[in-house]
GUVO-590075 format. One record per residue: residue number from 1; residue in three letters; x, y, z of N, C-alpha, C, O in turn. Coordinates in nm, 2 decimals, padded with zeros to 4 digits. Example, Ala and Ser with C-alpha at 12.3 -4.5 7.8 and 13.67 -1.06 7.14 Angstrom:
# GUVO-590075
num | residu | nX | nY | nZ | caX | caY | caZ | cX | cY | cZ | oX | oY | oZ
1 | Ala | 01.32 | -00.57 | 00.78 | 01.23 | -00.45 | 00.78 | 01.32 | -00.33 | 00.78 | 01.42 | -00.33 | 00.85
2 | Ser | 01.28 | -00.22 | 00.71 | 01.37 | -00.11 | 00.71 | 01.29 | 00.00 | 00.79 | 01.34 | 00.11 | 00.80
This chain:
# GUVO-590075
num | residu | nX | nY | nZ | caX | caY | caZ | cX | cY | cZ | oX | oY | oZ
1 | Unk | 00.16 | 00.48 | -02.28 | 00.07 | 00.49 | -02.16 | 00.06 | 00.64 | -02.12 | 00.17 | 00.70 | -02.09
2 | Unk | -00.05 | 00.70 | -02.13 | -00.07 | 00.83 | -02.03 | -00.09 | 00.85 | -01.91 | -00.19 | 00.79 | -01.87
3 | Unk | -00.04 | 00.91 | -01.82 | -00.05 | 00.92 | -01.66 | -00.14 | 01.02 | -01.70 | -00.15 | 01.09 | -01.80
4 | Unk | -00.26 | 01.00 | -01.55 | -00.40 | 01.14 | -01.53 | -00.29 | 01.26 | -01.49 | -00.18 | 01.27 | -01.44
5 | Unk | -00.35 | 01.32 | -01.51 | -00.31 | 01.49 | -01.48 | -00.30 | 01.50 | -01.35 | -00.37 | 01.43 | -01.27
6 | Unk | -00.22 | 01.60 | -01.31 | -00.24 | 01.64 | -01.13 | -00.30 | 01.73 | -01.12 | -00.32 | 01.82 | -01.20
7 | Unk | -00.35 | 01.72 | -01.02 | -00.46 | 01.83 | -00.92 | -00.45 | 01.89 | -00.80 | -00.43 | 01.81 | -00.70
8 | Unk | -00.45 | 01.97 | -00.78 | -00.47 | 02.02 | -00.64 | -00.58 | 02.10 | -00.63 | -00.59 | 02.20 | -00.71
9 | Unk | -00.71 | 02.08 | -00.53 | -00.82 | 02.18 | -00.54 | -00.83 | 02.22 | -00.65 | -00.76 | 02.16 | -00.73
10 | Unk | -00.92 | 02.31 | -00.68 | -00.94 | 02.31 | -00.85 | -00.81 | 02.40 | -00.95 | -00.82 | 02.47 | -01.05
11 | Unk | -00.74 | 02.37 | -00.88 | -00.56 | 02.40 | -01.00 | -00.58 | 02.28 | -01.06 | -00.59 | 02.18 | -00.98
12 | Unk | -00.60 | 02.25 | -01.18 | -00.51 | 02.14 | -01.28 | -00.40 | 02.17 | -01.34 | -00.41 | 02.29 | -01.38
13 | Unk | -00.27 | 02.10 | -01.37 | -00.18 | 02.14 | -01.39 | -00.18 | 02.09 | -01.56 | -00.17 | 01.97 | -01.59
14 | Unk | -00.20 | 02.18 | -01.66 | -00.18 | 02.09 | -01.82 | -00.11 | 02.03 | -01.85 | -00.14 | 01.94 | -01.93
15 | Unk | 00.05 | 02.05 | -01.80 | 00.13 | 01.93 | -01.82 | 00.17 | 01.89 | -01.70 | 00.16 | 01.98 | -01.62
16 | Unk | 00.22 | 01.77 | -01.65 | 00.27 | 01.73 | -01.52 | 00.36 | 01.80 | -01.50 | 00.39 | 01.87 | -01.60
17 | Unk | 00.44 | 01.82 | -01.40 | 00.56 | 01.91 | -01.41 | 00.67 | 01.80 | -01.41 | 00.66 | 01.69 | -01.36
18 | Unk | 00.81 | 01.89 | -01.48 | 00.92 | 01.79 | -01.50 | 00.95 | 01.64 | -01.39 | 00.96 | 01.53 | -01.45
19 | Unk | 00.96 | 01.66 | -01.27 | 01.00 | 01.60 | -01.21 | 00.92 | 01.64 | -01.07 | 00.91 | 01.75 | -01.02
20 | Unk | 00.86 | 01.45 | -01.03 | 00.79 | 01.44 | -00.92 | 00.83 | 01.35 | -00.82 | 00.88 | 01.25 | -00.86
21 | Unk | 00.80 | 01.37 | -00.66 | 00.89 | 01.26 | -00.59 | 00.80 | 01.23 | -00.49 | 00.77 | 01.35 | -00.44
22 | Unk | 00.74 | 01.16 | -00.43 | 00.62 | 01.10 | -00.35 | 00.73 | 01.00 | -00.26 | 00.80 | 00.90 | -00.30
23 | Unk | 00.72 | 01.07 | -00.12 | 00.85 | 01.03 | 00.00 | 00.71 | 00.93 | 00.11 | 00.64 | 01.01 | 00.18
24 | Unk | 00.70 | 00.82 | 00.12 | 00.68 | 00.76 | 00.28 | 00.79 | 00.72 | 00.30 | 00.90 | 00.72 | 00.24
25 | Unk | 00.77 | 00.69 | 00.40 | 00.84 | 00.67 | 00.56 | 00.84 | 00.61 | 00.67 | 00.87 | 00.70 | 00.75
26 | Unk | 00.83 | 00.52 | 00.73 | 00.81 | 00.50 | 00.89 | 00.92 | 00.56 | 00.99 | 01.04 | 00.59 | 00.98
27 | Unk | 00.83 | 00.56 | 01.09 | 00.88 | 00.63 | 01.24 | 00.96 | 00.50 | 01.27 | 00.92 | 00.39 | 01.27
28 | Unk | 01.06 | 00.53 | 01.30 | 01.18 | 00.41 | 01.37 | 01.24 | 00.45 | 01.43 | 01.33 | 00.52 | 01.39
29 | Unk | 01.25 | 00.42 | 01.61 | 01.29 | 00.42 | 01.76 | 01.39 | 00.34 | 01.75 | 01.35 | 00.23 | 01.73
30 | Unk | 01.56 | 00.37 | 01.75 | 01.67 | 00.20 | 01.78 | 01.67 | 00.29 | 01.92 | 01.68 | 00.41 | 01.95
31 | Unk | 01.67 | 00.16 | 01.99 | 01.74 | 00.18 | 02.13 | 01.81 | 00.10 | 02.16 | 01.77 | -00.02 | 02.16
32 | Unk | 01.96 | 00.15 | 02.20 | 02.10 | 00.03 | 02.25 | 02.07 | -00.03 | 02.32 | 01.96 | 00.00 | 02.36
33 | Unk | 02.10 | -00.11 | 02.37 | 02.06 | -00.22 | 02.51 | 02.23 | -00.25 | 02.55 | 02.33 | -00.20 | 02.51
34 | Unk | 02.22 | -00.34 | 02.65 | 02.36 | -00.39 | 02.71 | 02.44 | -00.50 | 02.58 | 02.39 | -00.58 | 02.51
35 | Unk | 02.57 | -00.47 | 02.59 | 02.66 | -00.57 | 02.58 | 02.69 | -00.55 | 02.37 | 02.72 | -00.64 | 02.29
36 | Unk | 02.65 | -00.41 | 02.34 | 02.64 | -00.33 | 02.21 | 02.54 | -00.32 | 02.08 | 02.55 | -00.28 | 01.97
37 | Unk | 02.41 | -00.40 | 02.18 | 02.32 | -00.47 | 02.06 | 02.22 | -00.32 | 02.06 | 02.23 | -00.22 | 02.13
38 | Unk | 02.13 | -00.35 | 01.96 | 02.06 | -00.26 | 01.97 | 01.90 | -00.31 | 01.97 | 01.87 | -00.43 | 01.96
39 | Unk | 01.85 | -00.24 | 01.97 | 01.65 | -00.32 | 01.91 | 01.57 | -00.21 | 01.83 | 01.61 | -00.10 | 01.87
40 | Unk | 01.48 | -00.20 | 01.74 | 01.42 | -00.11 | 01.67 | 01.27 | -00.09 | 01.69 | 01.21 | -00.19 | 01.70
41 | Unk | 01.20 | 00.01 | 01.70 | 01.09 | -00.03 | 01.72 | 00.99 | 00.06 | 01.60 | 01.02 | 00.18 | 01.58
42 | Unk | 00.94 | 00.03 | 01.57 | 00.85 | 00.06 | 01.45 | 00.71 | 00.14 | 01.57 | 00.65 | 00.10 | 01.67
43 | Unk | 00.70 | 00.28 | 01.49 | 00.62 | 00.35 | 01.58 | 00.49 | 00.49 | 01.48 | 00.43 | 00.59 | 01.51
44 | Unk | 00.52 | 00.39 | 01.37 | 00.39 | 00.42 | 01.31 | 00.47 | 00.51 | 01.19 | 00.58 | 00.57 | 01.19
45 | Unk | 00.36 | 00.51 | 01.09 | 00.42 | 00.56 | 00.93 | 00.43 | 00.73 | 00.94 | 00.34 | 00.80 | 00.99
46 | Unk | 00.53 | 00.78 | 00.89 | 00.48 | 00.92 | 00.86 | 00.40 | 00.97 | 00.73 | 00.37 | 00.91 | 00.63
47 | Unk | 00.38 | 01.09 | 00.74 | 00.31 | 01.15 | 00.63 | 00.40 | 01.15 | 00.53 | 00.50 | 01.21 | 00.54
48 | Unk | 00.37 | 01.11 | 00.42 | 00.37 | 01.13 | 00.30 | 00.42 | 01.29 | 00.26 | 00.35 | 01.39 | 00.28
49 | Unk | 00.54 | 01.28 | 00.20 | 00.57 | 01.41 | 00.14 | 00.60 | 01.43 | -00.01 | 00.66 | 01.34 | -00.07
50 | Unk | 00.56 | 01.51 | -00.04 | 00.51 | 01.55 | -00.25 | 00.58 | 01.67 | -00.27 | 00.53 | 01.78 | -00.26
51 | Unk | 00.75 | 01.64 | -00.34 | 00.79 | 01.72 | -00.43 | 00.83 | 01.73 | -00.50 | 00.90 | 01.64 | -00.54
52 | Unk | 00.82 | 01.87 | -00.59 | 00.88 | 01.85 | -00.75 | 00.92 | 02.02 | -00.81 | 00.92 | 02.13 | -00.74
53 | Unk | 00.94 | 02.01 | -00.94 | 00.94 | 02.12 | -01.01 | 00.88 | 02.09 | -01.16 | 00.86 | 01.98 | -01.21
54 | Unk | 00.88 | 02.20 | -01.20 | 00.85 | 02.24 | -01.33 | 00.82 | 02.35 | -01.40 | 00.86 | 02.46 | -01.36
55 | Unk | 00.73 | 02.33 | -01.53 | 00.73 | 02.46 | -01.55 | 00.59 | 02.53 | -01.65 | 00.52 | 02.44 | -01.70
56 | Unk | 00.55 | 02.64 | -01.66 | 00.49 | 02.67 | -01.72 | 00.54 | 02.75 | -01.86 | 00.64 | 02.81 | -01.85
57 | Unk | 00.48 | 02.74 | -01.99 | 00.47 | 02.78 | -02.10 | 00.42 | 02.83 | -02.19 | 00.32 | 02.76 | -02.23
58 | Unk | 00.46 | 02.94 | -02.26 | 00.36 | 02.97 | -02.39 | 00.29 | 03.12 | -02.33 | 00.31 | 03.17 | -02.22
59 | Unk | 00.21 | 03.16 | -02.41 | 00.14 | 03.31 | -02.37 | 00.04 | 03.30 | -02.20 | 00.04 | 03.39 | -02.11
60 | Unk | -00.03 | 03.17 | -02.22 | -00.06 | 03.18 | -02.03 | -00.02 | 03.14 | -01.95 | -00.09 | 03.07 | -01.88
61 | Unk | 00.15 | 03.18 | -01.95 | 00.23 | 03.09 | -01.85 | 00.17 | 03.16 | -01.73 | 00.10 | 03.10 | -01.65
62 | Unk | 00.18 | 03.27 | -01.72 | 00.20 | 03.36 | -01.59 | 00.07 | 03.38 | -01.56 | 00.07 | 03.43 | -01.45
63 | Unk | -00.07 | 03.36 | -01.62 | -00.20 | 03.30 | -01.59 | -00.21 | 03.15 | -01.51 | -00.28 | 03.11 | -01.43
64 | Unk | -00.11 | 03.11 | -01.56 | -00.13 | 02.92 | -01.49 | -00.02 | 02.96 | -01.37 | 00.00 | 02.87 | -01.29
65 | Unk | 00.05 | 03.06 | -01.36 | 00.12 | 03.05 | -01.25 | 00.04 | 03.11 | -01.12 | 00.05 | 03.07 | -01.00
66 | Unk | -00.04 | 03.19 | -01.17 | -00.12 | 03.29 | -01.06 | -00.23 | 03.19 | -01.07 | -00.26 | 03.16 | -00.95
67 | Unk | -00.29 | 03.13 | -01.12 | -00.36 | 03.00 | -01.05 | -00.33 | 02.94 | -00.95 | -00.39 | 02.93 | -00.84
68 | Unk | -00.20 | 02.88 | -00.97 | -00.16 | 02.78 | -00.90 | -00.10 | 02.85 | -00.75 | -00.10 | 02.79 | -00.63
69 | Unk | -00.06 | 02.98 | -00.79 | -00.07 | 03.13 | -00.63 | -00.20 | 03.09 | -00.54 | -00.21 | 03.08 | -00.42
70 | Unk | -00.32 | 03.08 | -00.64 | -00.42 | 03.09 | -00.57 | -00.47 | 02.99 | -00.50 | -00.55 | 03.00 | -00.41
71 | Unk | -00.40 | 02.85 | -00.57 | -00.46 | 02.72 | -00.47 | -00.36 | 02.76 | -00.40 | -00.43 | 02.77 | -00.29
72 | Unk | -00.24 | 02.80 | -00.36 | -00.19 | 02.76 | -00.24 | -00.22 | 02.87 | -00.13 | -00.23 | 02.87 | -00.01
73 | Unk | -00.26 | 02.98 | -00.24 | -00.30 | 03.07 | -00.10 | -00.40 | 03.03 | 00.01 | -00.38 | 03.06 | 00.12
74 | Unk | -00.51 | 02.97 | -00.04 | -00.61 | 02.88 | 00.00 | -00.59 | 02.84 | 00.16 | -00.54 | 02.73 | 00.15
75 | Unk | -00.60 | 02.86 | 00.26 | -00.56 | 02.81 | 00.41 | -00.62 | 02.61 | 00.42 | -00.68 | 02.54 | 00.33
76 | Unk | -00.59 | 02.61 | 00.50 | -00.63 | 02.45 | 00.50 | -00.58 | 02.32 | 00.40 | -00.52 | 02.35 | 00.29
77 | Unk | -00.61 | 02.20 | 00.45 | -00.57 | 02.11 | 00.29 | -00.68 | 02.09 | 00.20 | -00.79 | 02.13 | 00.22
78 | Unk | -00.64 | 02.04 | 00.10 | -00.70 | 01.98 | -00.04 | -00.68 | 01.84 | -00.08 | -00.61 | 01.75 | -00.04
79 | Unk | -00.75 | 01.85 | -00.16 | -00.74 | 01.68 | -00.21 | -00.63 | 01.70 | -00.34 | -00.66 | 01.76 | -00.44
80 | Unk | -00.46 | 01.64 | -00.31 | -00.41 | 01.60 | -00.41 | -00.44 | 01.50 | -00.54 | -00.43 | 01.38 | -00.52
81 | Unk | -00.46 | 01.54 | -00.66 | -00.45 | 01.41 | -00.72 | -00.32 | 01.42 | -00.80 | -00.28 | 01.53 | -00.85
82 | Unk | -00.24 | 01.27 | -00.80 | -00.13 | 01.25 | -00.87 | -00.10 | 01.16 | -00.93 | -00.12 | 01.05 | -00.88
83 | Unk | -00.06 | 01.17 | -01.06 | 00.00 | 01.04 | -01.11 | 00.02 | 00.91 | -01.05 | 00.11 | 00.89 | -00.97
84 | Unk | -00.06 | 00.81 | -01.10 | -00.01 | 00.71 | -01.08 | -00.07 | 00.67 | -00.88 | -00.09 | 00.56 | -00.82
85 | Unk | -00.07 | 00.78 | -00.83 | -00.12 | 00.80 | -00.66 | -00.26 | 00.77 | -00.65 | -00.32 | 00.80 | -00.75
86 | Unk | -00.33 | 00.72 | -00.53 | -00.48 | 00.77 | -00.55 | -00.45 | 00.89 | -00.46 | -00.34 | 00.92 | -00.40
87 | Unk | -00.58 | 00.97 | -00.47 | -00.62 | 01.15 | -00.40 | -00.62 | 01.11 | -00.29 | -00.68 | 01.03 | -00.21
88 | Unk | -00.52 | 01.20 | -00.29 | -00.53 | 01.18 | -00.11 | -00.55 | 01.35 | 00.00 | -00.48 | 01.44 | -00.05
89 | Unk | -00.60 | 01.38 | 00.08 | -00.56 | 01.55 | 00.16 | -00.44 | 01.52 | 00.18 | -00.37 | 01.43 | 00.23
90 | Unk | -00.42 | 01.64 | 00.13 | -00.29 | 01.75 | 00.12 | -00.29 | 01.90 | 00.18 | -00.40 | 01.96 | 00.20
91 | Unk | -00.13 | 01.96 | 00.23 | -00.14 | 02.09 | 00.28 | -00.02 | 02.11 | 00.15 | 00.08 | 02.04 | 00.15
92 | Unk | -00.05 | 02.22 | 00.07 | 00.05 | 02.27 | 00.04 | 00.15 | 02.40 | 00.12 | 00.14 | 02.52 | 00.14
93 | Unk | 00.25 | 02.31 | 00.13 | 00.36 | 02.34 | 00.25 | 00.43 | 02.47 | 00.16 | 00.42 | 02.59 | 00.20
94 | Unk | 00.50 | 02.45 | 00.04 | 00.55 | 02.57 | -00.01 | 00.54 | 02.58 | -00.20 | 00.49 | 02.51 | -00.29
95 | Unk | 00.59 | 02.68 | -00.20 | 00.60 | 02.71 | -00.38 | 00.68 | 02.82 | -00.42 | 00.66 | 02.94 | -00.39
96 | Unk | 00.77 | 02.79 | -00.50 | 00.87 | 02.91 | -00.51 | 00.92 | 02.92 | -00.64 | 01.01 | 02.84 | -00.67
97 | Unk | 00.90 | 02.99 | -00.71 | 00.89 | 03.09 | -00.85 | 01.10 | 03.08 | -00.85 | 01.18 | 03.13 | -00.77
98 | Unk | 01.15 | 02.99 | -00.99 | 01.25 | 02.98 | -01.01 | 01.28 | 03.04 | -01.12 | 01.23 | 02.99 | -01.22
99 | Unk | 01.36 | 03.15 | -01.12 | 01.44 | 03.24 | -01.24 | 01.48 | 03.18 | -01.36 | 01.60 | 03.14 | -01.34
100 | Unk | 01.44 | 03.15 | -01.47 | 01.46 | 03.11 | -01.56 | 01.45 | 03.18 | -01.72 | 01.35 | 03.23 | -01.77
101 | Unk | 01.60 | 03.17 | -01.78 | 01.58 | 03.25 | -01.90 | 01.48 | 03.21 | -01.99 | 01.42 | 03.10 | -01.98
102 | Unk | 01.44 | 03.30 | -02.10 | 01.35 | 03.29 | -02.20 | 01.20 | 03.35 | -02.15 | 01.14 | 03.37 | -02.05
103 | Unk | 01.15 | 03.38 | -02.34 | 01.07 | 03.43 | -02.35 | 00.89 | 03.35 | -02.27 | 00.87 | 03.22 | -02.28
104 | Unk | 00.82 | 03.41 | -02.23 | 00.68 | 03.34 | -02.19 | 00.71 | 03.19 | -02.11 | 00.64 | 03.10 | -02.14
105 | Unk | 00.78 | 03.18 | -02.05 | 00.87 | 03.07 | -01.93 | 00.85 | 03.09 | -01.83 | 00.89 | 03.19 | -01.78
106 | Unk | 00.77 | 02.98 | -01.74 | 00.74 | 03.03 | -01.57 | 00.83 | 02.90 | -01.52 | 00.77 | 02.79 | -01.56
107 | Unk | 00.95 | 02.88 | -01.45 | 00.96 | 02.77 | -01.40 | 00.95 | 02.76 | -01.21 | 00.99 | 02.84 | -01.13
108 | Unk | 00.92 | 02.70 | -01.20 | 00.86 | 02.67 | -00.99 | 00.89 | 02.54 | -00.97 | 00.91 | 02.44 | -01.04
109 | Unk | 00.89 | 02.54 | -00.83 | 00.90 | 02.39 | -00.73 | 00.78 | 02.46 | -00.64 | 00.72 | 02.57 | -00.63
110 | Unk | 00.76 | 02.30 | -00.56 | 00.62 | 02.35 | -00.48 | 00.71 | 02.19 | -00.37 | 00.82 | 02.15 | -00.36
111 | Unk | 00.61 | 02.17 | -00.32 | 00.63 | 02.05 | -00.17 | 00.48 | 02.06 | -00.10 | 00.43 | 02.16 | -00.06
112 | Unk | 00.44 | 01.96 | -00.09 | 00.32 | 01.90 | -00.04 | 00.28 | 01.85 | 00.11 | 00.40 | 01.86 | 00.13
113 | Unk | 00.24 | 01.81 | 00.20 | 00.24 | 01.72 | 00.30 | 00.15 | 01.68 | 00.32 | 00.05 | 01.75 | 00.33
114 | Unk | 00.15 | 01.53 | 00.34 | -00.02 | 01.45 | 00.37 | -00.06 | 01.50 | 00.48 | 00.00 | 01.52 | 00.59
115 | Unk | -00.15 | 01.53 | 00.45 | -00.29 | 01.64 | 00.60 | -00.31 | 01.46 | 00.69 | -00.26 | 01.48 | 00.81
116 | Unk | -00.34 | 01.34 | 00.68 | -00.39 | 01.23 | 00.72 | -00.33 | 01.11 | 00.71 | -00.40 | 01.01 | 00.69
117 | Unk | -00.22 | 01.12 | 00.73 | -00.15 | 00.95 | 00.68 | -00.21 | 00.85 | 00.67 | -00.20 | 00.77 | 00.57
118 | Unk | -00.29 | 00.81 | 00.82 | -00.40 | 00.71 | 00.83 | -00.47 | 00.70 | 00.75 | -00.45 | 00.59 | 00.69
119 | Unk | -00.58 | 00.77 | 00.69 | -00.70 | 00.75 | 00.62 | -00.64 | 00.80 | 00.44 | -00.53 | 00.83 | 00.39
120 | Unk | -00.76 | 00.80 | 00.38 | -00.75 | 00.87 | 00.25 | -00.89 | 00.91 | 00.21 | -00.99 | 00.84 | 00.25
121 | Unk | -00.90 | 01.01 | 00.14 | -01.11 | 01.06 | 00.11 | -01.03 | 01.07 | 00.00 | -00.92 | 01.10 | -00.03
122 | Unk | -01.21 | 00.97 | -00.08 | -01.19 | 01.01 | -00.24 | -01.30 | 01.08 | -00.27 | -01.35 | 01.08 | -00.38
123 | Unk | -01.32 | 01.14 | -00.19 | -01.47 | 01.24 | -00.22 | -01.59 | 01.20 | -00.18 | -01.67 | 01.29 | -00.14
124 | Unk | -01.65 | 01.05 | -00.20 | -01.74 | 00.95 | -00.10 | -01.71 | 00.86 | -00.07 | -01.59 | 00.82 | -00.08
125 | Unk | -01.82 | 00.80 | -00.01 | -01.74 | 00.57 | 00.06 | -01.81 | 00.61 | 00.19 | -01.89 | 00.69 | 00.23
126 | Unk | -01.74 | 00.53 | 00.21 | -01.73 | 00.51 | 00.39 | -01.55 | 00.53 | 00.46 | -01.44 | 00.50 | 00.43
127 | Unk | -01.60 | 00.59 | 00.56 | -01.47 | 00.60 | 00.64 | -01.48 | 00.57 | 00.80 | -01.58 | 00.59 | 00.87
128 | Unk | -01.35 | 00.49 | 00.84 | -01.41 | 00.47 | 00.97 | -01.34 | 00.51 | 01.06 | -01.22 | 00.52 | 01.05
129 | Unk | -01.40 | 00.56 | 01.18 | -01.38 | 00.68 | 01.25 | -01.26 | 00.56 | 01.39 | -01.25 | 00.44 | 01.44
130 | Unk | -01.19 | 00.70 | 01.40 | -01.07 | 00.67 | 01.53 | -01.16 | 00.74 | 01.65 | -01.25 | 00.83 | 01.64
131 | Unk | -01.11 | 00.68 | 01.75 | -01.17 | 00.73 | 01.88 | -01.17 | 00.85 | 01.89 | -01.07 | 00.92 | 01.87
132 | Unk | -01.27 | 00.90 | 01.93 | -01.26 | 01.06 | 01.99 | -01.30 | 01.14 | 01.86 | -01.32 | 01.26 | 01.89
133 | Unk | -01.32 | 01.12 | 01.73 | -01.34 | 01.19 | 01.65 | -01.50 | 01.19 | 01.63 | -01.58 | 01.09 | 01.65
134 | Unk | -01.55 | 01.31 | 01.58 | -01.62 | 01.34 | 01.55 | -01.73 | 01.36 | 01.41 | -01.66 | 01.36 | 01.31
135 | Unk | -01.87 | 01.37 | 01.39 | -01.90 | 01.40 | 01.24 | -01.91 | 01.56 | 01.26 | -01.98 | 01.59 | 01.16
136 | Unk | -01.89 | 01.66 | 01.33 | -01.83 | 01.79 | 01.34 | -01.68 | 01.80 | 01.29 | -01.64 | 01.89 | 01.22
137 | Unk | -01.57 | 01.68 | 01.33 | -01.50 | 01.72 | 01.25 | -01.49 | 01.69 | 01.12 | -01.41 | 01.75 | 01.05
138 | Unk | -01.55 | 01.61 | 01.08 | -01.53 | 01.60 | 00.90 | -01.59 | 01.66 | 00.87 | -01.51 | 01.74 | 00.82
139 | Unk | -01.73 | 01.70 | 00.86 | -01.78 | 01.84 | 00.84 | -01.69 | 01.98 | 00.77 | -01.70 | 02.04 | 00.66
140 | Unk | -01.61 | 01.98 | 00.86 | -01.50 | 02.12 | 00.89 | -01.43 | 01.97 | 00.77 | -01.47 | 01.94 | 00.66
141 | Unk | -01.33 | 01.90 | 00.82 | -01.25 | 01.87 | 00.76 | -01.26 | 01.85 | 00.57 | -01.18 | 01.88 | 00.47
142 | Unk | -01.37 | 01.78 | 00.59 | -01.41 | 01.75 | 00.45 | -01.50 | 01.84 | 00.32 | -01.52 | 01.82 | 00.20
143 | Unk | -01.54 | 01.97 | 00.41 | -01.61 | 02.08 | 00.40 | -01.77 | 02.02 | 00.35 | -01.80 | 02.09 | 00.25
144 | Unk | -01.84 | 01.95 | 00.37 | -01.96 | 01.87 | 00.41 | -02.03 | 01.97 | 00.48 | -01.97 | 02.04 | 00.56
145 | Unk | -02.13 | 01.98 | 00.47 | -02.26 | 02.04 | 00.55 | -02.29 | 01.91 | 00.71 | -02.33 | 01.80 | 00.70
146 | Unk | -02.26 | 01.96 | 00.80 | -02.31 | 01.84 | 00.87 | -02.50 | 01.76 | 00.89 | -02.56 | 01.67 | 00.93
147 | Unk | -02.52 | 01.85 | 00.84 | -02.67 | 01.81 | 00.80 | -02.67 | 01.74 | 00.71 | -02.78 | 01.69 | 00.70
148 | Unk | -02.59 | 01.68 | 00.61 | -02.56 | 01.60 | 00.53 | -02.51 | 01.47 | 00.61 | -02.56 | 01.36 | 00.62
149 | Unk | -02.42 | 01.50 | 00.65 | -02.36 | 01.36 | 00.74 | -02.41 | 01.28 | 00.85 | -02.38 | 01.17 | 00.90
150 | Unk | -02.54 | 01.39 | 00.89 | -02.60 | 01.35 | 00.97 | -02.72 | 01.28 | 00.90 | -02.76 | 01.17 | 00.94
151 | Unk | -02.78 | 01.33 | 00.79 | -02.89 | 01.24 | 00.74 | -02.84 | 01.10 | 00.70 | -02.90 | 01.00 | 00.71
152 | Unk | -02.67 | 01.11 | 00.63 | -02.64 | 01.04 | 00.58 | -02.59 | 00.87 | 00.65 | -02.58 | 00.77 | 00.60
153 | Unk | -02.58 | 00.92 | 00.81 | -02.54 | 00.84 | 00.87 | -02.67 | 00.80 | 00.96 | -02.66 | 00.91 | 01.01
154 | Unk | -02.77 | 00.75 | 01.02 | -02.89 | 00.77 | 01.08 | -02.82 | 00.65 | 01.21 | -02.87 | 00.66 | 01.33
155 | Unk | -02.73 | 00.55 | 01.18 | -02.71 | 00.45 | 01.27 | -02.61 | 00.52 | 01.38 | -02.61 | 00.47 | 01.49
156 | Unk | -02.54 | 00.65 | 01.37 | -02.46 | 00.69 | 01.43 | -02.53 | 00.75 | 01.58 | -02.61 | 00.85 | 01.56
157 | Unk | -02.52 | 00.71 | 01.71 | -02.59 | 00.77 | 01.82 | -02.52 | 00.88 | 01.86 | -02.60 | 00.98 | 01.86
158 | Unk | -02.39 | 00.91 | 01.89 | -02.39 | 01.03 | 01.90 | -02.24 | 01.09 | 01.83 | -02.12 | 01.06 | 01.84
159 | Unk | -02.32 | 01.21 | 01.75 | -02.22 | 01.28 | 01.64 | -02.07 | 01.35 | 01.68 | -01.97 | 01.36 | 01.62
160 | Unk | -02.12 | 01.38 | 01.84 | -02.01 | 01.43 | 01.92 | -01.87 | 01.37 | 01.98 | -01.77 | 01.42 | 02.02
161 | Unk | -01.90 | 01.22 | 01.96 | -01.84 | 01.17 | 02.01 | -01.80 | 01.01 | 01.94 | -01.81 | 00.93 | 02.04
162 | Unk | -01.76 | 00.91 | 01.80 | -01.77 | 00.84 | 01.70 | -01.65 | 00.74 | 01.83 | -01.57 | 00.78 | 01.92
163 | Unk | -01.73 | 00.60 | 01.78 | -01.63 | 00.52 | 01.89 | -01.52 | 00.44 | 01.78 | -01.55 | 00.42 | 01.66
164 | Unk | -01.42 | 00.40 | 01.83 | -01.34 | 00.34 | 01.74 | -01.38 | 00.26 | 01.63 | -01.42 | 00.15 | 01.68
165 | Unk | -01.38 | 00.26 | 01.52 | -01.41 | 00.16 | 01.38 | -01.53 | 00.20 | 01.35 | -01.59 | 00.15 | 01.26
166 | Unk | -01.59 | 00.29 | 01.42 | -01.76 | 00.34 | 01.36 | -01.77 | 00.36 | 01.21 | -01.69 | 00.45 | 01.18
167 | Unk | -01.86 | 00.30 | 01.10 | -01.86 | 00.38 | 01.02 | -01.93 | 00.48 | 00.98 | -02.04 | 00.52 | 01.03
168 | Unk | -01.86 | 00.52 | 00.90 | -01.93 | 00.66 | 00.86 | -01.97 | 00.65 | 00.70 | -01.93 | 00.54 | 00.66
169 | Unk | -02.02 | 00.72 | 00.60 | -02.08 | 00.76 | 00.56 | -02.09 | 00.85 | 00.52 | -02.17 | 00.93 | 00.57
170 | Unk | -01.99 | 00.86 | 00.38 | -02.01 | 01.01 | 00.34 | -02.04 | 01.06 | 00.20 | -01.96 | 01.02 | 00.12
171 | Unk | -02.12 | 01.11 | 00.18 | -02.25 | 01.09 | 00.05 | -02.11 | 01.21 | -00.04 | -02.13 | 01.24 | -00.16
């Protein structure tokens, strides 16, 4: 079996790197009560965290290393793709260039963090909007023209202001 390749923004990585670890989580509140018992309260999932190492090789190691400099220099998230994961927004949190003997050898770790735990963009579909949100912000978020979202959506009354479960519509 072949796993797809990983991605981040337009970095592809040619080989996956050695070792990958995809962390959820939920938020869990215990609070003691009388007489030594305790109760738990479940207070919603955290973000998803993505880390690993590996390495680069051969004459364009240090070409595929300064690539992958360049997605992270990048401000904002990206759409991760991963093995086996569907794409989900990502912030790449860090990346750090690991000293390794031998000739034409780049070895690194990097760490990821889900930008949206709630939702996921696969690039189109439909998405449906949380209170208070906006088609200004996916616009910005999704980097969309809002003149797109707005043709795209015609049922939406106002763009400023999306009421809970509205859908959206994103071409």
């Amino acid at each position: 079996m072949r796993l797809m390749g990983m991605r981040f923004r337009d970095f592809t990585w040619q080989n996956n790197p050695v070792s990958l670890r995809v962390t959820s989580a939920r938020n869990v509140l215990e609070t003691k009560v009388p007489y030594g018992e305790s109760q738990a309260e479940e207070l919603g999932q955290k973000r998803r965290k993505v880390t690993g190492e590996g390495y680069f090789s051969g004459e364009g190691c240090m070409d595929s290393w300064n690539g992958l400099q360049q997605a992270f220099a990048q401000p904002g998230p990206g759409i991760l793709q991963l093995p086996g994961v569907a794409p989900f927004w990502a912030l790449m949190d860090s990346l750090e260039l690991i000293g390794a003997q031998g000739k034409d050898l780049v070895r690194y770790s990097f760490s990821f963090t889900e930008w949206d735990a709630q939702g996921q963009f696969l690039g189109s579909g439909t998405y449906f909007a949380r209170a208070g949100e906006s088609l200004w912000d996916y616009a910005n978020r999704w980097g969309v023209p809002i003149e797109t979202l707005v043709a795209a959506n015609p049922h939406i009354r106002d763009i400023c202001q999306l009421e809970e479960g509205e859908k959206v519509v994103i071409p």
